[in-house]
N, C-alpha and C positions, 0 to 999 in steps of 0.2 A: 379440259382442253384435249385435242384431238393428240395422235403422238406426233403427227409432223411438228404442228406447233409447238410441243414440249421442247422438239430437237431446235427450234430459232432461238429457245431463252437465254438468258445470259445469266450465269450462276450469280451469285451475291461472291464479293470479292474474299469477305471473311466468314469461307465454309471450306472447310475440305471434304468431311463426309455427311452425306444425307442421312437422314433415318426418316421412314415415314410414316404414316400409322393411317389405318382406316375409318372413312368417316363416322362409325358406331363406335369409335375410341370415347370413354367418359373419361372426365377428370379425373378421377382417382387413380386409373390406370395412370396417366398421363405424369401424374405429382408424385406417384410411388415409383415411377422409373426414373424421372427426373433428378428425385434426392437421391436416389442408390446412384446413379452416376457423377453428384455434384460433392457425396460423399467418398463416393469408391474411389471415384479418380477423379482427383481436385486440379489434375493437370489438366483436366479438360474444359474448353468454355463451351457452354450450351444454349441457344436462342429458342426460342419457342416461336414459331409461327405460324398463320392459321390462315389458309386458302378462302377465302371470303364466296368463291362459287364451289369449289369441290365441296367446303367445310370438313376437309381434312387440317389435321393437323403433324406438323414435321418438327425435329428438332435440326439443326444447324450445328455442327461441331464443328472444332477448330481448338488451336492450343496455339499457347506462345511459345515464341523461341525457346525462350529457356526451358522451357517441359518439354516440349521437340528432341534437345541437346539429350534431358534426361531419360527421354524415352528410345534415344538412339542407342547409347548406353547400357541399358536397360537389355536391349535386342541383339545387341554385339553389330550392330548396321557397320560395315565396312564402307572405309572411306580413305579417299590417297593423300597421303602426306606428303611437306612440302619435299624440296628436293632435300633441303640442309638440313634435314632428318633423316634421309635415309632413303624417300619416296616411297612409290608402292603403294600398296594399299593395306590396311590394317583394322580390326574392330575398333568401332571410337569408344575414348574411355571420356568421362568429364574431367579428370585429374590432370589429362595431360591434353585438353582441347586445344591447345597454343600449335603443335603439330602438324593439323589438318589444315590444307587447302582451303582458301573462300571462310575460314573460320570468324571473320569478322563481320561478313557479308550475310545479313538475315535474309536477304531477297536469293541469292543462289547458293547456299550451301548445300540446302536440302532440294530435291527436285519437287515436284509434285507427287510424285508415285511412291516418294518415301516417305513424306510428311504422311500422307494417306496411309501407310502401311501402320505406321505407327500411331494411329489413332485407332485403326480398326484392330489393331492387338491388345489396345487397351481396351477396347468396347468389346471384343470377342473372351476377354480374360478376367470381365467385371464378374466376378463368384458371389453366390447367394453361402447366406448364414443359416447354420443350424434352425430349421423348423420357422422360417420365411415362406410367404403363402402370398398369392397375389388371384383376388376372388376362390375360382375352385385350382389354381394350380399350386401345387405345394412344390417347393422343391425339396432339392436334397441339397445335404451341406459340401457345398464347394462346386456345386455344380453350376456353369455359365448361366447368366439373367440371359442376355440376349441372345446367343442359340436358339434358347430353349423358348421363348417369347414370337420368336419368329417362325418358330417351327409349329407353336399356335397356333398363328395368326393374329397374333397382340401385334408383334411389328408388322408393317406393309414389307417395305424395302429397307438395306441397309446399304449403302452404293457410295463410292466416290465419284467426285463432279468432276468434269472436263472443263480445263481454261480453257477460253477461245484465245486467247493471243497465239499459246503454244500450238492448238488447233488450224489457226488459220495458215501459220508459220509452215506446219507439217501438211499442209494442205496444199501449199505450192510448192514444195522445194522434195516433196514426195508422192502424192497421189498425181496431181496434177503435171507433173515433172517425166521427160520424154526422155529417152536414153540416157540417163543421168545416172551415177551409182546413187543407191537409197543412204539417206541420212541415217545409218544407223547408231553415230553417239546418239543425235535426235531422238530416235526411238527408247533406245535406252533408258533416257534419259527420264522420260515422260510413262513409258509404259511397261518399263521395267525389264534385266537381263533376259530374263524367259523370252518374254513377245520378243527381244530383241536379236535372240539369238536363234528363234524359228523366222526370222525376213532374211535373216543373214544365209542361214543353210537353204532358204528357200530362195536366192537369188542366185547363191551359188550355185548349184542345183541346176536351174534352169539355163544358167550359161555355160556348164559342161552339157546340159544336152544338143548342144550345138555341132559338137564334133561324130556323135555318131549320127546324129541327121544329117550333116552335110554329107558325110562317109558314106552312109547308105544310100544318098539318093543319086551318088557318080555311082556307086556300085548297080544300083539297078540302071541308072541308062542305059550304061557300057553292058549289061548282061547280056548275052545272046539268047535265043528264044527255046534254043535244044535243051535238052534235061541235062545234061552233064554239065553246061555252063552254069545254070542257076545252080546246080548242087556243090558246084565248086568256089561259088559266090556267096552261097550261104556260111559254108564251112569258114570261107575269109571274114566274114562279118562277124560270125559269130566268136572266131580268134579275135579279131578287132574287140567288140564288146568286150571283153575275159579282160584285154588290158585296161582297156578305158575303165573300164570298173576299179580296178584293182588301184590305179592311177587317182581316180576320183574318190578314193575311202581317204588315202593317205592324204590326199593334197586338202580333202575338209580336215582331215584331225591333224593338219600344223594348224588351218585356217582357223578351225574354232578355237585353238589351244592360244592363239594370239588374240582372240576375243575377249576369251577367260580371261587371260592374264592385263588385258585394257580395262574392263571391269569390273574386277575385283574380285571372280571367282573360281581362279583356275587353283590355288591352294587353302579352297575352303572345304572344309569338311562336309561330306552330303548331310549329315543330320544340320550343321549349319544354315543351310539353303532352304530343308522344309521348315515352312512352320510348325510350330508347336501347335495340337491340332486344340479347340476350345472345349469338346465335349470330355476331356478326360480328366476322370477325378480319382482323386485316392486321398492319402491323410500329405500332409504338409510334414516335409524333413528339408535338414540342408544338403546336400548333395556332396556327398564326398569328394566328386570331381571339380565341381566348379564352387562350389562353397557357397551356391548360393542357392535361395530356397524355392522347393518345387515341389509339387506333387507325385507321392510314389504307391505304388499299385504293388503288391507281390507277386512275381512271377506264377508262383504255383497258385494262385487264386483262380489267375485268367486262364491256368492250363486244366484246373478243374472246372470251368465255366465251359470251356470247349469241351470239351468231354461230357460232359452230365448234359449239357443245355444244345449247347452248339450242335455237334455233330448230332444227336438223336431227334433234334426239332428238322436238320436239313433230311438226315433218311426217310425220315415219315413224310415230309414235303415229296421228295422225289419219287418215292414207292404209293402217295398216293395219284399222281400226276402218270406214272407208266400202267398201275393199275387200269385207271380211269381210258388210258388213250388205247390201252389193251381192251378193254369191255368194246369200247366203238368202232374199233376196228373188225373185231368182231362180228359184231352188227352190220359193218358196213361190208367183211369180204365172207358172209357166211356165204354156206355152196347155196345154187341153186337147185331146186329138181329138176329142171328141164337138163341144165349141165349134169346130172351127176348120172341121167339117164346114158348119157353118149358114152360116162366110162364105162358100163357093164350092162350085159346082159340085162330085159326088164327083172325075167326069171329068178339073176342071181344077186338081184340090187337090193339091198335091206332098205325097207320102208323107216328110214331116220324121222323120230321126231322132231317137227318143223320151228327150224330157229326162227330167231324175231323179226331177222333181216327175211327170212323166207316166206315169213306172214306179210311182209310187208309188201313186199314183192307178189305175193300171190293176191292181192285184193286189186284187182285193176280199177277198182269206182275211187279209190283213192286218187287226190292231185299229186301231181307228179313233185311238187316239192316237199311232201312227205316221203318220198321214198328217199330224197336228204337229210333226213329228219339224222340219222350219226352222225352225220357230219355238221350238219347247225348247231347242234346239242355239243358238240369237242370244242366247236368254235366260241360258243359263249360261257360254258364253262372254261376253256382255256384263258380267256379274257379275265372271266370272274376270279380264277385263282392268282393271275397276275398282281392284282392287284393286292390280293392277301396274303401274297410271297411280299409283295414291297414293302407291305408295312411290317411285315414278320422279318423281313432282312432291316430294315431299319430299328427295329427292336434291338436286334441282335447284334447289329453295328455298334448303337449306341450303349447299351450292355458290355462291346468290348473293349468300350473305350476305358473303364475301371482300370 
């Protein structure tokens, strides 16, 4: 199907997140991710379904509430408590689930974009086992199945779906919506504080730039056409700006700070907020802080990995890349003899052996886009090493992540 028509479909009602797999996927692949998901994480339900004209095949994820509740949990998901608790907002725990808001309620407790989060932390955090092999990939122990399957191309896609209720809803009451403030719980709500709180700075934004465009544009009417008037116009606008600026920092950071705090994460911790990222392995301890169990990497490991690996693999990248644009430049600004004739004397001009650039230049039966030939040559080598820096910084990424 074409993508417009993908964008008309209407998800199946129990899916939160897609997985999808290419159509040369065989069985076997297919049954050996399946069990490691239905085994790793039994919180999860999984459908199998099979596109009858693509002849791909997708799994269908979803979970019940109550694995939802445990994977909230799990995640430390922050959520507001009733008032006759205290209110606010807090990590839900399942010991004291009685506390939260809508707790009763399976249809609105969780939004869309948090159910989804926490499916995809389970599916980003499903670890393979000591000397587990799937055809020619072998992994390593502890290291994520699906990452590292998609970074194959065993997976197609791993994506969460769009309701259309909430779609259509957000479709008039925001895109389609004329001078109206933007629904931003709306947004929130569905596509989580981030997107939510880049519409927010961005609406705000663009309705303080209203006072120095109106300012400026009486200012230039009224300017008079002599140079001392516009210089003295400029100096007022440019004091104008100075304040408006300074006006406009403060008045976003209460704005956003009343955001945060609506929410739920104006006193959350930043490591809070990131995910835990899925390519990072090390041995399994409990964590002295939180008591509970995580993967830990020794400092001095990753500082001898930068040092021995890191930094000597990036010098030799970049020493060979200045090398290289130093040869062709070369090439490309050697002197000429006809110019080197104009600086001196014929008598007292040393007959230099003739650079590459000067052979080139001196063959006139040559086409004229061989005398580009250093600069075509920078161009597709620059291209070519691009590409072998990206898989060597992805190396090296994922290498850091230990």
């Amino acid at each position: 199907m074409s993508h417009k028509a993908w964008m008309k479909t209407v998800p199946t009602e129990n899916c939160d997140v897609l997985m999808t797999f290419p159509d040369t996927t065989d069985d076997h692949t297919l049954l050996w991710l399946l069990n490691h998901i239905r085994l790793g994480i039994p919180e999860l339900i999984v459908q199998v379904r099979h596109h009858k004209h693509t002849r791909a095949y997708a799994f269908f994820v979803t979970a019940t509430y109550e694995s939802l509740l445990r994977g909230a949990d799990e995640i430390g998901l922050r959520k507001p408590v009733k008032a006759e608790f205290g209110g606010g907002m807090r990590s839900f725990s399942c010991e004291e689930d009685y506390i939260y808001e809508n707790i009763e309620n399976e249809l609105y407790f969780f939004t869309s974009q948090e159910r989804q989060n926490i499916i995809r932390y389970w599916l980003e955090n499903l670890r393979a086992k000591q000397g587990e092999s799937l055809h020619n990939i072998h992994f390593l122990e502890g290291q994520p199945i699906i990452p590292e399957l998609a970074a194959r191309g065993v997976i197609q896609q791993v994506f969460p779906l769009h309701e259309q209720r909430i779609l259509k809803r957000l479709m008039k009451s925001w895109v389609q919506a004329i001078c109206e403030a933007q629904p931003l719980d709306e947004i929130c709500d569905y596509f989580g504080v981030k997107i939510a709180m880049y519409f927010a700075w961005l609406g705000f934004y663009t309705s303080a730039m209203v006072y120095p465009a109106v300012f400026g544009s009486i200012l230039y009417t009224f300017t008079e056409s002599d140079q001392t008037s516009q210089d003295i116009c400029c100096v007022v606008f440019a004091i104008f700006n100075v304040i408006w600026a300074t006006l406009f920092l403060e008045e976003w950071k209460r704005r956003g700070a009343e955001f945060a705090y609506k929410w739920g994460t104006l006193d959350t911790p930043a490591e809070s907020i990131e995910e835990p990222r899925p390519q990072f392995r090390g041995i399994k301890r409990i964590s002295p802080v939180t008591s509970a169990e995580e993967f830990y990497y020794p400092p001095w490991k990753r500082l001898l990995f930068q040092c021995l690996v890191s930094l000597p693999v990036c010098l030799a990248c970049l020493s060979f890349v200045f090398l290289l644009m130093l040869g062709c430049f070369q090439l490309q600004v050697g002197p000429h003899p006809a110019r080197a004739g104009l600086l001196a004397p014929p008598a007292l001009t040393p007959s230099p052996s003739p650079s590459p650039q000067e052979f080139v230049l001196s063959v006139q039966e040559l086409p004229r886009i061989l005398r580009f030939l250093p600069k075509i040559v920078l161009a597709i080598i620059v291209t070519t090493c691009d590409e072998v820096y990206k898989k060597i910084a992805y190396w090296l990424n994922d290498m850091g992540a230990w």
